[in-house]
N, C-alpha and C positions, 0 to 999 in steps of 0.2 A: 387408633386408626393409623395405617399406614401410609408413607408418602404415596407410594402408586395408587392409594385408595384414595385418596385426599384430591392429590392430578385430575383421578378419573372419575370423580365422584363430584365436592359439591365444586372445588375449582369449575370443572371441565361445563359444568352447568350455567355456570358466570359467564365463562371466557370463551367456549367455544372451541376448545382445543384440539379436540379426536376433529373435527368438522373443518378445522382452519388446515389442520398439517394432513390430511387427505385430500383436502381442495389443492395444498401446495404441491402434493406429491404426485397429483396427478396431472400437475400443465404440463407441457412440451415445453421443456427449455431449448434454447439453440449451446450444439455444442462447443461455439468456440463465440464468444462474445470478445468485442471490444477489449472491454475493462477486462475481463480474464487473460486475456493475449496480450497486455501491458504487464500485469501481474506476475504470470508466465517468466514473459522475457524480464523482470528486473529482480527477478528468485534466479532465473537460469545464470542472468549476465555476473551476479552477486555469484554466487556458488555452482559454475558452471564443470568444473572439474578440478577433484582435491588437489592434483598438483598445481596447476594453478593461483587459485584459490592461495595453498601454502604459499607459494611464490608471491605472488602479490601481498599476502599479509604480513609477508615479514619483508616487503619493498613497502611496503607501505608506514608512513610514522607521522604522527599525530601533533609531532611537537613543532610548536611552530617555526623553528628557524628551519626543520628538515622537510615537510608535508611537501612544499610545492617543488625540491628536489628529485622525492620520494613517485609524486605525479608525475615528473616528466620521463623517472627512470620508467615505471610502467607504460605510459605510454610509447615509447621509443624503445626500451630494450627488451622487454617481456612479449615472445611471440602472438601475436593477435593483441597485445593489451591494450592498443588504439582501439581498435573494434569492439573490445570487451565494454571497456571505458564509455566508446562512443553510443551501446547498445545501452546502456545503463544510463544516464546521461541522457538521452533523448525518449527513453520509457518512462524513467522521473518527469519530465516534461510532461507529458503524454497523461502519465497517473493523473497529476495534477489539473488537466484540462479534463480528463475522464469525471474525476472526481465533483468538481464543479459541476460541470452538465447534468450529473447526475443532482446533484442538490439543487440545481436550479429547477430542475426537469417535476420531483418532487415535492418544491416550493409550490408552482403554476397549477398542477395538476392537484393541489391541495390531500395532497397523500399523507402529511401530517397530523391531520387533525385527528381524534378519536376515530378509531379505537388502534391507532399506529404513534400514537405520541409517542409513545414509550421508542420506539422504533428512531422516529426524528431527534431526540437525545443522541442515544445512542450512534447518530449516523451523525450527528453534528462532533460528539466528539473523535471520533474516527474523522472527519474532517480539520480538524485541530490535530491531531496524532499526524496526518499525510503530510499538513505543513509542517509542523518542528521535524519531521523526516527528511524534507527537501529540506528546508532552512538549513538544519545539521549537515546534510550531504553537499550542501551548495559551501561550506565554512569549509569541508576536508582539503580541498587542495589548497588552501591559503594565500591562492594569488592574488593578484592587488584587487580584482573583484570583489573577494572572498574575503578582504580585508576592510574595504571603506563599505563594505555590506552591512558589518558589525555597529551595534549602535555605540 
């Protein structure tokens, strides 16, 4: 038996498969949601244009006696990189309250329980993953913030 025989054979009998991703692919999504337009802007603000990007990566240093140097030269000397900064920097924000709503929103509405468990794992660790991202991101400039943050 083959895997696609297996999918669509006794799997898809269990699970419902061909019937669930037909149901999915035929709602109307909205084109530009929330949570995708924070998404969006913290890919764009992250990797907006290669030079750039070059520029700041190599303005950029990780080590702690230079990071909060390294942040002020980007913010002050690298064209737009206040803005860059500050688009990034306030979408983190944003993910992170998107994020939440969303898990709470799914909590209430008891959208974990069978037959989406597997779903609520998976969306719990992706909540874990979004924190240690801000956590880590909130550490990069090193300023005194970023330092009595550290436990």
């Amino acid at each position: 038996m083959t895997l696609v025989g297996f999918v669509y054979g006794s799997l898809d009998e269990r699970l419902g498969i061909k019937e669930g991703l037909e149901k999915a692919l035929k709602k109307p999504v909205p084109l530009m949601s929330i949570g995708s337009f924070v998404l969006g802007n913290k890919l764009l603000s992250l990797h907006h244009c290669s030079s750039y990007r070059e520029f700041i990566a190599l303005s950029l240093s990780s080590h702690h006696g230079e990071a909060y140097g390294s942040i002020v030269n980007i913010t002050n000397n690298v064209p737009f990189g206040w803005l860059i900064r500050g688009l990034h920097h306030w979408a983190a924000n944003l993910m992170v309250v998107m994020v939440l709503v969303h898990t709470l929103r799914v909590y209430f509405y008891g959208a974990y329980k069978r037959p989406r468990d597997f779903n609520w794992i998976v969306g719990v660790f992706l909540l874990v993953i979004t924190f240690l991202f801000c956590f880590t991101g909130y550490l990069l400039p090193w300023s005194q913030i970023s330092y009595w943050a550290t436990p």
